[in-house]
C-alpha positions in Angstrom: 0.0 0.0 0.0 2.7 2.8 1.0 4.7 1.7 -1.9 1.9 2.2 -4.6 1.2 5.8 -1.9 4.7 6.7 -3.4 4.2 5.6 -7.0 0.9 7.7 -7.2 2.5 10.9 -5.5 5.7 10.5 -7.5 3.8 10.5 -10.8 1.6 13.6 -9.4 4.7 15.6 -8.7 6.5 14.4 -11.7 3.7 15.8 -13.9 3.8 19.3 -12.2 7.4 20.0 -12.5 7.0 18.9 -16.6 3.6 21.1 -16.6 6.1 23.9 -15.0 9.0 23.2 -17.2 6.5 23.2 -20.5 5.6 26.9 -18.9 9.1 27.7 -18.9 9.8 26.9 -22.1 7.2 28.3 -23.7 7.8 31.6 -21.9 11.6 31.6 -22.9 10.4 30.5 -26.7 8.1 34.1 -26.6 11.3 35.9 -25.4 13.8 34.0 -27.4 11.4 34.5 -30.3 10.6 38.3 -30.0 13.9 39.3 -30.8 13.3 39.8 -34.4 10.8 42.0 -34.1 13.1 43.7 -31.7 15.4 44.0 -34.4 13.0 45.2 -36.9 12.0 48.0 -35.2 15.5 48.9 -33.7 14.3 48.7 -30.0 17.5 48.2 -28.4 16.5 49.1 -25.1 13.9 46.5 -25.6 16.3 44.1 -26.5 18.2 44.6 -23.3 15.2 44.4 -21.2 14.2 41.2 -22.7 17.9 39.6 -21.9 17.3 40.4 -18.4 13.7 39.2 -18.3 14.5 36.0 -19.9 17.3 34.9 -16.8 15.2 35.9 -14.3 12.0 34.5 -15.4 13.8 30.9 -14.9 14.1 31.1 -10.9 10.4 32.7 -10.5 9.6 29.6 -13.0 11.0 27.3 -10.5 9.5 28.9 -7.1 6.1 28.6 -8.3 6.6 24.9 -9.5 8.0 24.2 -5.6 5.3 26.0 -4.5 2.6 23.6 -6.4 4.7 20.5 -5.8 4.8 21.5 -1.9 0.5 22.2 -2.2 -0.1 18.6 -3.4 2.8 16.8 -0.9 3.6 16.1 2.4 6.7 14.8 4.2 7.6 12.4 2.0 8.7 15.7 -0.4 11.7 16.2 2.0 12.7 12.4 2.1 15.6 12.4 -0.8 14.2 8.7 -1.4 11.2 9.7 -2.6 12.7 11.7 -5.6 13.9 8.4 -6.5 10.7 7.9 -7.4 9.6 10.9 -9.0 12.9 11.2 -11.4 12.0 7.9 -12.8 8.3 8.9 -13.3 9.9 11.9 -15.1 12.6 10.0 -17.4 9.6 8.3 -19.0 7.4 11.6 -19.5 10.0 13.6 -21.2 11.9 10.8 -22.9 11.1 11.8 -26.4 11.4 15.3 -25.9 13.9 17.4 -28.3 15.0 19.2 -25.1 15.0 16.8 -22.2 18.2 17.9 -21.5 16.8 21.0 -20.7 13.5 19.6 -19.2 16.5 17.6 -16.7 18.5 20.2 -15.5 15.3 22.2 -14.6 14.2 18.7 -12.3 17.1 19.2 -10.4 16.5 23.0 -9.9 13.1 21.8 -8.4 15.1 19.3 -6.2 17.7 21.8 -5.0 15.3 23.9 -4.0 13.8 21.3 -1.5 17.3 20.6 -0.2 19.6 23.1 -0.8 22.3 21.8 -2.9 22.6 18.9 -0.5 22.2 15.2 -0.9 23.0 15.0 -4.7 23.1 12.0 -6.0 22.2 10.4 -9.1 19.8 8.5 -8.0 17.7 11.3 -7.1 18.9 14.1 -10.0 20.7 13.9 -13.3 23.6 14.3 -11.9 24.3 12.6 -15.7 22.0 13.1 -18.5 20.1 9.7 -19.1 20.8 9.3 -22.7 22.9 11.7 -25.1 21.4 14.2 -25.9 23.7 14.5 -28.7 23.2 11.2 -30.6 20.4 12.4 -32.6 21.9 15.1 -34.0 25.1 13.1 -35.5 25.6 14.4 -38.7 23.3 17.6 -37.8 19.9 18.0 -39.3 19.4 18.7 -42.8 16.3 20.4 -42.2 17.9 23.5 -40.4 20.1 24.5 -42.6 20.2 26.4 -46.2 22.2 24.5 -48.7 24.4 26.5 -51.5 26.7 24.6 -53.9 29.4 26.4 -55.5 28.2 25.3 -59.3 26.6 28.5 -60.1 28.3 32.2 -59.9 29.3 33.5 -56.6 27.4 36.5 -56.7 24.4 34.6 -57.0 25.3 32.4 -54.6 26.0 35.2 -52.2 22.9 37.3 -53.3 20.6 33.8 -52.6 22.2 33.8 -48.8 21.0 37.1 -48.0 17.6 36.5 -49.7 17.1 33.4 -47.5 17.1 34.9 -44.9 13.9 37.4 -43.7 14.8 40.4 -41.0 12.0 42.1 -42.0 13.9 45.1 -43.3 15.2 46.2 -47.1 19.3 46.4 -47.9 21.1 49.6 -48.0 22.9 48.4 -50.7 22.9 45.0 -51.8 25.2 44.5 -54.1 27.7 46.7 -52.9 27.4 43.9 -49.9 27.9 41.1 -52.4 31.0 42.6 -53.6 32.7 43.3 -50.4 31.7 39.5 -49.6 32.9 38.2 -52.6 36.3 40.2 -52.1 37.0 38.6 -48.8 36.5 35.0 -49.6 38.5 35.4 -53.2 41.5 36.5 -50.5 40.1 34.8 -47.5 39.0 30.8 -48.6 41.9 28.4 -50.6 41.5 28.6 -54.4 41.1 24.9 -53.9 37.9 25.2 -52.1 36.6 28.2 -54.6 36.8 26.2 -57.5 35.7 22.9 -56.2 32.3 22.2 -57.8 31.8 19.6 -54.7 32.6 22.5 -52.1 29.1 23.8 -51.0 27.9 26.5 -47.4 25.6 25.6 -45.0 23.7 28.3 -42.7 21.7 27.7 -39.9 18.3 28.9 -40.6 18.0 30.2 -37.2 19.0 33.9 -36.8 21.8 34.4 -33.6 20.0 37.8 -32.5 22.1 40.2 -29.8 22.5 43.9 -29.2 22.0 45.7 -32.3 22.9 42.9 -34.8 21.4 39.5 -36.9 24.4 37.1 -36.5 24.4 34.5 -39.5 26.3 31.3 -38.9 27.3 28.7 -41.2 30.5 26.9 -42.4 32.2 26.1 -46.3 32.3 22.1 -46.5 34.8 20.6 -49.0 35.9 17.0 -48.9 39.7 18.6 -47.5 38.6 21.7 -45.3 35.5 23.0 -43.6 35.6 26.2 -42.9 33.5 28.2 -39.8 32.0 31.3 -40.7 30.0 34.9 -39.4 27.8 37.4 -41.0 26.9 40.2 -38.8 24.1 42.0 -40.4 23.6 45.3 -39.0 21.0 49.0 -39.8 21.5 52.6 -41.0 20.0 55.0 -39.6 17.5 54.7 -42.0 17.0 51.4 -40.9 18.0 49.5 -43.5 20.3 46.3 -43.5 23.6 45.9 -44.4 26.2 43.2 -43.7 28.9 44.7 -41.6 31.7 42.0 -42.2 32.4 38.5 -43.6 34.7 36.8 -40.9 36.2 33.2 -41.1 38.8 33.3 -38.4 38.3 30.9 -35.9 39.6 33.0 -33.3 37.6 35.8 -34.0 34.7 33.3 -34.5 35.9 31.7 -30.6 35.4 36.0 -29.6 31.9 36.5 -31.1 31.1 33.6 -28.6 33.1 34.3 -25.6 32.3 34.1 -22.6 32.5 37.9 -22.0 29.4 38.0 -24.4 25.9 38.6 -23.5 23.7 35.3 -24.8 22.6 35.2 -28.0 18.6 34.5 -28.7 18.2 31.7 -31.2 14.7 30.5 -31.9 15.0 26.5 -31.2 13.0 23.8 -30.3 15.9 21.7 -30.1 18.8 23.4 -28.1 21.0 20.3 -28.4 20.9 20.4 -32.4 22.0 24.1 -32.4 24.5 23.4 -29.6 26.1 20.5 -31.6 26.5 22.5 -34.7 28.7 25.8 -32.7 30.2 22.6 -31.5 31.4 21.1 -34.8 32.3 24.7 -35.7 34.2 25.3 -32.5 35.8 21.9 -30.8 38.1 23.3 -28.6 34.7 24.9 -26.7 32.8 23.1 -24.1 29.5 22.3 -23.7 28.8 24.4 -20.6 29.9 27.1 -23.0 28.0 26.8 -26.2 24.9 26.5 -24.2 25.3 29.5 -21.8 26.1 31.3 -25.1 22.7 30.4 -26.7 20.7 31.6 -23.3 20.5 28.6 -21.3 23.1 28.8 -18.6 21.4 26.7 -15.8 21.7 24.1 -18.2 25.3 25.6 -18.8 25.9 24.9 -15.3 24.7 21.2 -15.3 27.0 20.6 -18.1 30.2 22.1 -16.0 29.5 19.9 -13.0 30.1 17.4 -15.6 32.6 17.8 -17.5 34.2 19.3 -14.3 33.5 15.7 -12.8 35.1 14.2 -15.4 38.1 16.6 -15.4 38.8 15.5 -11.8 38.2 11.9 -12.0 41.4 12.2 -15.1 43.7 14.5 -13.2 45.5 14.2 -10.2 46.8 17.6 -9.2 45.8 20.0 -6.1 43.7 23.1 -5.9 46.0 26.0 -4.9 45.8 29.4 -3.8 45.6 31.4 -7.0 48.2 33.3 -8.3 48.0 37.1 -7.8 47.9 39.9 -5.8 44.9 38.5 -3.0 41.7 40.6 -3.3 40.7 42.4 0.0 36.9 40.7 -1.0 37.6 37.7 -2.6 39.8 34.5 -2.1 40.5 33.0 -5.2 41.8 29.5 -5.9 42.2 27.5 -9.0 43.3 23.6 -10.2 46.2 24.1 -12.5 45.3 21.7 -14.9 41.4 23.1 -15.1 40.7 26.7 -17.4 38.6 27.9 -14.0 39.0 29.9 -10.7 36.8 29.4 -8.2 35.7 32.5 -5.9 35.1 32.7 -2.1 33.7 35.8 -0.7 35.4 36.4 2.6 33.4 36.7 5.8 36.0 40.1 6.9 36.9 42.4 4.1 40.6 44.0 4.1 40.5 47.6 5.2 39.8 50.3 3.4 37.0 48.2 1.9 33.3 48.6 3.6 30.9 46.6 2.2 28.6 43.7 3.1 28.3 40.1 1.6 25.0 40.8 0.1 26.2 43.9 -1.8 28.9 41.8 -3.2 26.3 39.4 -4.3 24.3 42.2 -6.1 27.4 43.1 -7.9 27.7 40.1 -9.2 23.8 39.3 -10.1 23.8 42.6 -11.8 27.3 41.5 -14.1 25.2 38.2 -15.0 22.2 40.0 -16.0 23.8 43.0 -18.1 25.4 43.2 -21.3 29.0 41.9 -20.6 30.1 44.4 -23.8 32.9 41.3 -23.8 34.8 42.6 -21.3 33.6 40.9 -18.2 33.9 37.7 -17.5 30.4 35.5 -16.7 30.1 33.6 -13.8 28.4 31.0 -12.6 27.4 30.7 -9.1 27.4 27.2 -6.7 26.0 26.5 -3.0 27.1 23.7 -1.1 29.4 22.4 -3.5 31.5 19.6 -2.7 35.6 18.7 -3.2 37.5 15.9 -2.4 39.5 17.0 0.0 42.7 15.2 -1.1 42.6 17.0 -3.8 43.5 20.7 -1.5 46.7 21.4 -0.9 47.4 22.5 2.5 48.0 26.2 2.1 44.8 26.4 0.6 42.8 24.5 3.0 44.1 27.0 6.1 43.6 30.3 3.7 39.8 28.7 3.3 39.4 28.7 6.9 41.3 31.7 7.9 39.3 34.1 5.4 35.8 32.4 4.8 35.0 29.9 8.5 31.7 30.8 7.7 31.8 29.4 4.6 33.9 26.7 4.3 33.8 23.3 6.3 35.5 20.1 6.4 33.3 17.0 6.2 35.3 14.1 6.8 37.1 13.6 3.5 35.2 16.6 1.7 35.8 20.1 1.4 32.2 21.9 1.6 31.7 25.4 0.3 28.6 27.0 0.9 28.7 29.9 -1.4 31.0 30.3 -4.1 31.4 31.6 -8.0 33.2 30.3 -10.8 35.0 32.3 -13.4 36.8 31.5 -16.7 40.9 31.6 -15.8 42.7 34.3 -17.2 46.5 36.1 -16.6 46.3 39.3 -14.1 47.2 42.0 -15.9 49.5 43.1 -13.6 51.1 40.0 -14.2 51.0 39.9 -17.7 52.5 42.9 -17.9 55.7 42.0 -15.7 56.2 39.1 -18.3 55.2 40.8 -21.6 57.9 41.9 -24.5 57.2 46.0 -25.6 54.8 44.8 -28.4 52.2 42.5 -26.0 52.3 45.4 -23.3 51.3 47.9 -25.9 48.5 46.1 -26.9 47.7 45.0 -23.5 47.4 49.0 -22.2 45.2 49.9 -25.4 42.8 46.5 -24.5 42.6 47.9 -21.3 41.8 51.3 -22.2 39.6 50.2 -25.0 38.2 47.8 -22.0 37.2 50.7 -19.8 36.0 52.5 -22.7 33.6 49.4 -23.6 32.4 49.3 -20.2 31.2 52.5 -20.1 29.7 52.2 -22.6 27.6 49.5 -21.8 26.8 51.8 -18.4 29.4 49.9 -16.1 31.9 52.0 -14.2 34.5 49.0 -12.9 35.0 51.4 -9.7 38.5 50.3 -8.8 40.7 50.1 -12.0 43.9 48.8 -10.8 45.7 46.1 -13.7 45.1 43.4 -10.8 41.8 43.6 -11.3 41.6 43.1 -14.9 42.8 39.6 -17.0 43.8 38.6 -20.1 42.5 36.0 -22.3 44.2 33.5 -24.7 43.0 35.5 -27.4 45.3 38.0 -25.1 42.1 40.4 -25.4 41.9 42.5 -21.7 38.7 41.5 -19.3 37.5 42.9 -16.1 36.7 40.3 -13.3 36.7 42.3 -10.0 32.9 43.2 -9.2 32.6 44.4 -6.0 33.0 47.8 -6.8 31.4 48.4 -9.9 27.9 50.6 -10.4 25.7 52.0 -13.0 27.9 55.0 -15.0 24.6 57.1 -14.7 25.1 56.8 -10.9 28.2 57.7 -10.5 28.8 62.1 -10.5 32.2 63.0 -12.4 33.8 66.0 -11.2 37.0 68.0 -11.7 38.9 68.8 -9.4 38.3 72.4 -7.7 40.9 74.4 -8.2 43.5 75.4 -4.3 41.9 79.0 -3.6 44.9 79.3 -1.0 48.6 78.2 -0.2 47.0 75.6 2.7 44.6 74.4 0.2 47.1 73.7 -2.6 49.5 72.1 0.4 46.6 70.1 2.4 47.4 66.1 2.9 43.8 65.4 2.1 41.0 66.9 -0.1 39.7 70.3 1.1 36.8 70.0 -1.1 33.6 68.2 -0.3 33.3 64.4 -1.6 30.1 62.7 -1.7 29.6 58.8 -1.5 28.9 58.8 -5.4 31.7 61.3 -6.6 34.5 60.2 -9.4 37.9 63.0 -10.2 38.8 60.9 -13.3 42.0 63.1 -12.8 43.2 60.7 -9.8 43.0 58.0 -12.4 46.2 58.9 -13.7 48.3 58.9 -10.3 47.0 55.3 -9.3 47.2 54.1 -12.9 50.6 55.2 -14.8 53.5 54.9 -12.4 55.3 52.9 -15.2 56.7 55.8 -17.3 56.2 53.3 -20.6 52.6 52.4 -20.0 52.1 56.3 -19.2 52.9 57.4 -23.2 51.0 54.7 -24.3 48.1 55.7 -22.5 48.2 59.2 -22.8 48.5 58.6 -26.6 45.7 56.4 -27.2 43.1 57.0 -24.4 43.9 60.3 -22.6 39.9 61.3 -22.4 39.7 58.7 -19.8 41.5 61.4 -17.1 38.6 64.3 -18.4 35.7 64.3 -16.5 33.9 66.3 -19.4 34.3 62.4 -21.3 32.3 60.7 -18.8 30.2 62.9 -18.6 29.1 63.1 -22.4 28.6 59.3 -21.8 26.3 59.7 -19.2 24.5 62.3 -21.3 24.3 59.6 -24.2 23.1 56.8 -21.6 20.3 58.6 -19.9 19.3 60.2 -23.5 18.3 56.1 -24.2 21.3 55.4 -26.6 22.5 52.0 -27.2 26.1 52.4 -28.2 28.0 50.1 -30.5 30.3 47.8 -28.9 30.8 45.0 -31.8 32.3 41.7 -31.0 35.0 41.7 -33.9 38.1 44.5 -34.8 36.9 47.5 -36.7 39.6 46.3 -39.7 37.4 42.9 -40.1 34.4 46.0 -41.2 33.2 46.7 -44.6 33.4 50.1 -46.2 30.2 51.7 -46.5 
């Protein structure tokens, strides 16, 4: 009798969470969808307001589903057993789903509400996925894709892509487009591939939709090469279409998709189809990445638990303190061997810093929710997440439990961390710097300007600029990744310094002016910035405006007047002329 009790109230439950998931979906589909009518009608601010509706929708999604699951339960619901139960009733309802994988992750959201984080197993979650959700896509459907086989003329061919594709919007100029396509694949693709009547493109009929442009995304197939590439289609003024660049680099592909990237929205029922062709296109990224990039980062986060398993199951190293100057909010620590850092916040802050936990958290929920302008790094934040403790090297292990007690405890032969984020790994600045040769440093001080620049433009002032705070990539491009003291730019109140009316005032140790909580003298930058004589000319050459406070202000102006500024994922020389 209690066993058929259990049966009967798994099945119950298992049908609410896929009635809620089938919500969610739906909901982000109306989102995800919306965006070319976004585009049509150049609502940028729109566009933004959907990204940040479309993340948060996902947790009120999943408190109302606990909410219905907790109506119809008793206290069985908070016996882990029972969700034994209950995931196997769900396996069989979303089995033939084209997104169970997404459909799975969002069961264990339901279950970690109940519990916390704790008591994960497998038997009670999908810890692994319980088939691939990859094996139906071998070989990629034929169906979502446009053909075009190179045994016609190239104009045509290139004049047919364009046409395929509906944004709701005439060209500028059409065939001045054509041209300036056809230009870069005569220099760009192998004469091999070119005149190969067997060579033939491929793009994805769904639009990549973000900011202000209609990303296109296909490859060149040949029986020797295949080649990834992007068309950004972007608008005049007049609103009218034109294609902004042709690019076939990888790494510049690899950029368009970086982590440092707001996600794209790309109308699909099938996620893991879409996911599996950025794949094939890019090897070298991870799943957790490709499908944070397309807009579903819990499942992004599923993904890294497992391939983060499976990283330490085939390594044998030791999580260490990480490298750097130590942050006064964070403690950092990373696993040589593994592209991540993993972030503590500590429970005492290092003087002068005055700030609570919870407005370190906001920082970082309002990074994850705001266009990342590709120079800050996403994150992904963990509770109660469990290491081996083996695997912690001593040092570490007493830094944990000097800085964060209230965070960190030792069960037995686990490490348990209560709270914690998790960031893509890159070189400190300040460290990349002491290392680079005169060419990388140049180029690393213009990133970094060009980084601040991009920031605020994107309304983010970093706060505190120092090079410690700021990492570079393997594409060696210059990120920001220290959040605790950034704001709004159209909060912050940029001010020149008053001029010394008087010999004491000229002389006085500290400012005789009046400095409120919010005020910024973008002239101090230049003190606490350029003490290296070299990166000083550089600097001053290239990015100078950033010491005015007359520049910051104009950017304000811009911001509050409702303009959406241009921060494009690829170099201005990869641009067509217009």
């Amino acid at each position: 009798m209690q066993e058929n009790s259990n049966a009967i109230l798994a099945a119950r439950v298992a049908q609410i969470i896929l009635e809620g998931f089938q919500d969610y979906f739906e909901e982000f589909h109306r989102i995800t969808s919306g965006a070319r009518q976004r585009f049509i009608s150049s609502n940028w601010k729109a566009c933004q307001q959907a990204s940040k509706d479309r993340l948060n929708m996902y947790l009120d999604k999943i408190l109302t589903v606990k909410a219905s699951v907790t109506q119809v339960s008793d206290e069985r619901i908070m016996q882990p057993a029972f969700w034994s139960e209950a995931k196997k009733e769900y396996s069989s309802l979303i089995r033939n789903l084209s997104n169970f994988e997404i459909a799975e992750t969002f069961f264990n959201s339901i279950y970690c509400k109940f519990f916390d984080h704790e008591h994960i197993s497998n038997e009670y979650i999908f810890v692994y996925p319980s088939a691939d959700q990859f094996s139906r896509t071998i070989g990629l459907d034929t169906n979502s894709f446009n053909y075009y086989h190179s045994n016609g003329n190239l104009r045509d061919i290139l004049n047919n892509m364009l046409d395929d594709v509906d944004l709701g919007l005439p060209y500028e100029n059409k065939n001045r487009d054509i041209e300036s396509m056809r230009n870069v694949i005569l220099k760009e693709l192998p004469t091999d591939i070119i005149r190969n009547k067997d060579a033939y493109a491929i793009i994805h009929k769904s639009v990549f939709y973000r900011s202000k442009a209609a990303y296109l995304i296909g490859k060149v197939i040949s029986e020797e090469l295949s080649v990834p590439f992007v068309l950004p289609i972007l608008q005049s003024e007049n609103r009218e279409l034109y294609v902004d660049a042709l690019i076939f680099d990888p790494d510049e592909l690899s950029i368009i998709f970086s982590f440092t990237r707001a996600y794209f929205k790309v109308d699909t029922p099938n996620p893991s189809e879409v996911v599996r062709f950025l794949k094939d296109l890019m090897p070298w990224k991870n799943y957790s990445e490709l499908y944070n990039s397309i807009g579903f980062n819990r499942h992004g986060k599923t993904e890294f638990n497992r391939e983060f398993i499976t990283h330490l199951k085939n390594s044998e190293d030791k999580f260490i303190i990480a490298p750097g100057i130590k942050g006064m909010v964070m403690s950092v620590f990373t696993l040589p061997s593994y592209e991540r850092v993993f972030k503590i916040i500590k429970d005492r802050f290092t003087p002068p810093k005055e700030m609570t936990k919870q407005v370190v958290k906001e920082k970082y929920m309002l990074v994850s929710r705001h266009d990342r302008a590709g120079r800050m790094a996403d994150t992904q934040e963990f509770s109660n997440a469990l290491f081996p403790r083996n695997r912690f090297s001593d040092d570490l292990i007493d830094e944990l439990l000097s800085v964060a007690p209230s965070t960190v405890e030792i069960r037995g032969d686990k490490v348990l961390i209560k709270h914690l984020y998790v960031e893509r790994r890159m070189t400190p600045l300040n460290i990349y710097l002491d290392n680079a040769t005169e060419k990388e440093a140049t180029q690393a001080i213009l990133g970094y300007g060009n980084a601040i620049k991009q920031l605020a433009a994107a309304n983010i002032f970093p706060g505190d600029m120092l090079f410690k705070n700021f990492g570079v990539t393997r594409h060696d491009r210059v990120v920001f990744y220290d959040y605790d003291e950034i704001c709004p730019l159209t909060e912050c109140n940029f001010r020149k310094i008053p001029e010394p009316k008087t010999p004491e005032q000229e002389m006085a140790a500290e400012p005789w002016y009046s400095v409120a909580p919010n005020d910024v003298f973008p002239e101090e930058f230049r003190t606490f910035l350029l003490g290296n004589p070299v990166v000083r000319k550089i600097f001053d050459e290239h990015h100078s405006e950033i010491f005015e406070a007359e520049y910051w202000q104009g950017l304000q102006q811009a911001l509050l007047e409702g303009k959406v500024m241009d921060v494009l994922p690829y170099p201005q020389e990869h641009r067509f002329k217009r």
